[in-house]
TIGUNU-350336 format. One line per 3 residues: number of its first residue (from 1); for each residue x, y, z of C-alpha. Coordinates in Angstrom, 3 decimals, padded with zeros to 6 digits. Example, Ala and Ser with C-alpha at 12.3 -4.5 7.8 and 13.67 -1.06 7.14 Angstrom:
2
1 = 012.300,-004.500,007.800  013.670,-001.060,007.140 $
//
This chain:
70
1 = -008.594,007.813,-001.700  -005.180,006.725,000.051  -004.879,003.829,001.614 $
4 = -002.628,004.676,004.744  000.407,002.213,006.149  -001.214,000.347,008.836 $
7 = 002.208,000.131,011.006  005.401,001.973,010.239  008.416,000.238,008.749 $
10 = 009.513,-000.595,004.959  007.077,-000.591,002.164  007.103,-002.626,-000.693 $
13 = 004.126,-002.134,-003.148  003.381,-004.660,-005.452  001.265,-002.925,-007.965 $
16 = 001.996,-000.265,-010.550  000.557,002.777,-011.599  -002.364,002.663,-013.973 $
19 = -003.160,-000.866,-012.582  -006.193,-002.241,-011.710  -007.054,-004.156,-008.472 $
22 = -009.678,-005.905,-006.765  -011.129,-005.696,-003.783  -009.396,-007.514,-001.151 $
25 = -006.089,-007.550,-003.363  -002.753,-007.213,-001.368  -001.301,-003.731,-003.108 $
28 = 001.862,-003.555,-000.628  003.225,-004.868,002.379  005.508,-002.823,005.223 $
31 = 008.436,-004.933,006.527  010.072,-004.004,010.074  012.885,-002.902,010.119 $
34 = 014.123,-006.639,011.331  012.089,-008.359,009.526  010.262,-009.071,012.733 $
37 = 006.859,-008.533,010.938  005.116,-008.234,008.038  001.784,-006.618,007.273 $
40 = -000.028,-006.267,003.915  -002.121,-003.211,002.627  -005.344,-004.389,001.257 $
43 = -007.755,-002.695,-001.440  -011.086,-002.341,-000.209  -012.742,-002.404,-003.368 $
46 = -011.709,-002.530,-007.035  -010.170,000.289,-007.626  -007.294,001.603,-010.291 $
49 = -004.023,002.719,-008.622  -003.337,006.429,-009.123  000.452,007.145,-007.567 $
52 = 002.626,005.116,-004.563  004.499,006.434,-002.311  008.261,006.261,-003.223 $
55 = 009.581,006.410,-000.150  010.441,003.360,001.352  010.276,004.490,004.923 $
58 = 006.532,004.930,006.510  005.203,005.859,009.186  001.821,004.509,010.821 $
61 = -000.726,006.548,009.256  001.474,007.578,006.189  -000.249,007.790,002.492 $
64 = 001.171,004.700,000.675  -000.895,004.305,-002.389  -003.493,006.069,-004.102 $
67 = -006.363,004.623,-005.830  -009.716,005.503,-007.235  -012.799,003.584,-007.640 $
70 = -014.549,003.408,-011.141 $
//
C-alpha cells in the first residue's frame, strides 16, 4: 500500500527502507515551499517500509512511501 502526500510541497521522509514502523508513526513530513506549513504522513498500522519516493517535490495525492503490513 502507498501512503499518498496529503498536500503538495517538499517531502522529507524520516524512515528507511527495510524499516519497521508502527502504527501511528510519523514516516515523512511535506514542507511548503515557504515553510508556511508543515504536515506529517502517518502509518496506519505497523507496517515495514518497502521504497520512498525520491523526489522531493509532491504533489497532493502523489505516492510517497510504500509499506506493507506483516
Amino acid at each position: 500500500k502507498w501512503l499518498r502526500a496529503p498536500v503538495s510541497g517538499f517531502f522529507h521522509p524520516q524512515v528507511q527502507i527495510g524499516q519497521q514502523v508502527g502504527r501511528d508513526q510519523v514516516v515523512g513530513s511535506i514542507c511548503g515551499p515557504l515553510a508556511d506549513y508543515k504536515e506529517d504522513c502517518i502509518a496506519i498500522k505497523n507496517a515495514y517500509v518497502i521504497s520512498i519516493n525520491n523526489n522531493p517535490v509532491v504533489n497532493r495525492g502523489d505516492a510517497v512511501i510504500q509499506i506493507a503490513y506483516g
